[in-house]
N, C-alpha and C positions, 0 to 999 in steps of 0.2 A: 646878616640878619634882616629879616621882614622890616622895610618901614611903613607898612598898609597895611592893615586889617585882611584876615583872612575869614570869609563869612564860611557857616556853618547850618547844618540842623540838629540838633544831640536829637536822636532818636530814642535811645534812652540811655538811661543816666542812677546807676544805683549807688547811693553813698551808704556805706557798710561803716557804722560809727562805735566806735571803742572810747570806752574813759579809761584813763591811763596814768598811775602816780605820776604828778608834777615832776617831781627827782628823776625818776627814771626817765621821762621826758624831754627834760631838758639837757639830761646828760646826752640824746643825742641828736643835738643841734649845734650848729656852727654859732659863735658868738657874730654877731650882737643878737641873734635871735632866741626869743625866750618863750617857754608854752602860753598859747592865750589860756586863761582859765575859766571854767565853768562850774561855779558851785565847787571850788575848792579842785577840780579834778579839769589833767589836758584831757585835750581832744583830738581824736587818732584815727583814721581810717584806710577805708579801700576806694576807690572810686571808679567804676568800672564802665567804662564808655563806648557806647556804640556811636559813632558820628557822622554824619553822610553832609553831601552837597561841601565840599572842601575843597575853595577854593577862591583865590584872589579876588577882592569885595567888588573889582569892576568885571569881573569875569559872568559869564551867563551859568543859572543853576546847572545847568545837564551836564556841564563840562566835572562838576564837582565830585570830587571821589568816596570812597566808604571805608572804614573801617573801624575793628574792636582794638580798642588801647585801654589800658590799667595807671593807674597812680596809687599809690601809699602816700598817706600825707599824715601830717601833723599840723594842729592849728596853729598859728604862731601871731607874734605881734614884737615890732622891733621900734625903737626911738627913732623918728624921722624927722627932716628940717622944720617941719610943721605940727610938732606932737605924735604920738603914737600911731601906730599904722600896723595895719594886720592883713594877715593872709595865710597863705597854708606850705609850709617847706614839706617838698616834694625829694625824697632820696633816691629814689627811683620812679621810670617812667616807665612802660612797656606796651608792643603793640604788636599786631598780627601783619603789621603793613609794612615791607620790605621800603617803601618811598618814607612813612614818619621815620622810619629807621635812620633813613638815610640823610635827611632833611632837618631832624629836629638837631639843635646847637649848629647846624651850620644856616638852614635858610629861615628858619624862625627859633626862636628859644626855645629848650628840653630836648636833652639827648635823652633817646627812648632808645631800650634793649629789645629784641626780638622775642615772643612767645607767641606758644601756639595755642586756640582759643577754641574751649568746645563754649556755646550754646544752644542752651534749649529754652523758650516761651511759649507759656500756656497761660488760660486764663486766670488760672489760680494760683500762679508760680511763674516766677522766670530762674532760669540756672544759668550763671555765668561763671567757668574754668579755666584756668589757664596754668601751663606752666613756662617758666621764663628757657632759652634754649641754654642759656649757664648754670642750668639748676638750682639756680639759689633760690627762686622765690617759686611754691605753689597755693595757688586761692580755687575753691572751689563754695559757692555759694550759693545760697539759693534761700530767693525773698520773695515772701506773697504780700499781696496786696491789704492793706489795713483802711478803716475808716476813720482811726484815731490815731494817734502815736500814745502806745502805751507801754509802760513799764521800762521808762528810758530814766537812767539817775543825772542824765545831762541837762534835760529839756522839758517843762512842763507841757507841752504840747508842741503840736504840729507850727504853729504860726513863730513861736519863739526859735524852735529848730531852724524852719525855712530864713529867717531872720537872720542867724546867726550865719548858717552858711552863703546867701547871697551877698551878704559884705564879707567876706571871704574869700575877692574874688582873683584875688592876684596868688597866681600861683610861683614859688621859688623853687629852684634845682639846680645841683652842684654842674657846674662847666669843665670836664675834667683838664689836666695840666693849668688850671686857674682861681684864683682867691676870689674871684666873682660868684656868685650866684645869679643864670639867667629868670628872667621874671618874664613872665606869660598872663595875661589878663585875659580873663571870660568879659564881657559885657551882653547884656542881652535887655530889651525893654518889656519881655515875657515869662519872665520869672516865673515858676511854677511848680512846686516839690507837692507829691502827695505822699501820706504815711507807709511805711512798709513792716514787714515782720519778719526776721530774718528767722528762718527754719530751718535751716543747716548752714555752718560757716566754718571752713576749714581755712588758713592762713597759717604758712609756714616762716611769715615774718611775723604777726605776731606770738607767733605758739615757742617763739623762739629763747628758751629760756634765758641765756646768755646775753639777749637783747632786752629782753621784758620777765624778770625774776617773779615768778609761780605770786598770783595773784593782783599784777602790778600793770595786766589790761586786760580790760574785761568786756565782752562784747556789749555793745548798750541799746542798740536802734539802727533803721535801714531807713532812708527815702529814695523814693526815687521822683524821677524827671522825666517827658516825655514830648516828642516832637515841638518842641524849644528851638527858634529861632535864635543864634550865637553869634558872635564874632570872638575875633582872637587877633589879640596884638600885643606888641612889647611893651608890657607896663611901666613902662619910665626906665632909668639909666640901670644895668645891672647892681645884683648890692654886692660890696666887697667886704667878706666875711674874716673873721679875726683867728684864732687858734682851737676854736672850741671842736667838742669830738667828730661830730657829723656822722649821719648814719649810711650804711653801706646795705 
């Protein structure tokens, strides 16, 4: 695994966010991790990333590479040596990029599956699709740009959202043949979300009944993120998770 920082630019960055019964929620999480909660209800999404300049933090930008990757996440928050601690359990990773393929759980944290990625950006619209190459997951979405965050049951505005997910920023994912979970940390000193409107959302994990029983996530708000200076490094020691279900 990485023990340097791998610097970055997120070129953009759409978080597709779902409120999701708590119960349902937690049922699919590994113990010790439990849903952070918001006004009574978890918090669920898509995260859909385009990322370019990747590449080791002493290395020069040109060398740095590009690609479209996906995460599913769920917010979460676990008991830590130092009180509570939160972040977002990730069950799946996914990417257009044959090297994240390759790289991610062995040369930095997140084993990421293979999918292939249509996008389209317009002024008024960006559309990001994907399907994974083992079928199991399709996302096809498409969010326009807002001046407000409005009619979200999560967040009363832009500033509390953006809030919420910046300390958010350690990402977990199952290490397969292992009772760990690797951790992957964003940091960035540019933090920057503006509001979005999702206008179409199609998602084949959440529409999945058997996973999320008819009524129990419900699409809520979109932000996005845009040429954001990143890093990425291993957020401290992996966590080692207990019996609980874990989502697939």
């Amino acid at each position: 695994m990485i023990g340097s920082r791998l610097s970055s630019v997120i070129e953009r960055r759409l978080l597709v966010n779902y409120r999701v019964d708590p119960y349902v929620a937690a049922a699919l999480l590994p113990a010790p991790l439990r849903p952070q909660l918001v006004r009574g209800q978890a918090v669920a999404g898509i995260c859909l990333l385009r990322i370019g300049g990747v590449r080791p933090a002493w290395a020069p930008a040109a060398t740095g590479l590009t690609s479209e990757n996906a995460a599913h996440r769920i917010s979460v928050e676990w008991d830590g040596p130092d009180g509570v601690e939160r972040g977002v359990y990730i069950p799946r990773r996914d990417t257009a990029s044959r090297l994240n393929s390759f790289a991610g759980g062995r040369i930095y944290p997140g084993e990421h599956g293979r999918a292939d990625f249509t996008v389209r950006e317009h002024p008024d619209a960006v559309r990001v699709a994907f399907v994974t190459r083992d079928g199991a997951v399709e996302v096809d979405a498409t969010v326009e740009p807002a001046g407000e965050l409005h009619g979200s049951g999560l967040f009363t505005d832009l500033a509390e959202a953006s809030e919420f997910f910046r300390r958010g920023s350690r990402g977990l994912s199952p290490r397969t043949g292992s009772d760990h979970l690797d951790v992957l940390e964003l940091s960035t000193d540019a933090w920057k979300v503006t509001a979005g409107r999702p206008r179409h959302v199609h998602s084949s994990f959440f529409e999945d009944l058997d996973r999320f029983p008819p009524g129990s996530a419900v699409l809520d708000s979109a932000l996005v993120m845009r040429g954001v200076a990143a890093d990425w490094s291993r957020g401290g020691e992996a966590l080692r998770v207990g019996c609980g279900a874990g989502a697939a």
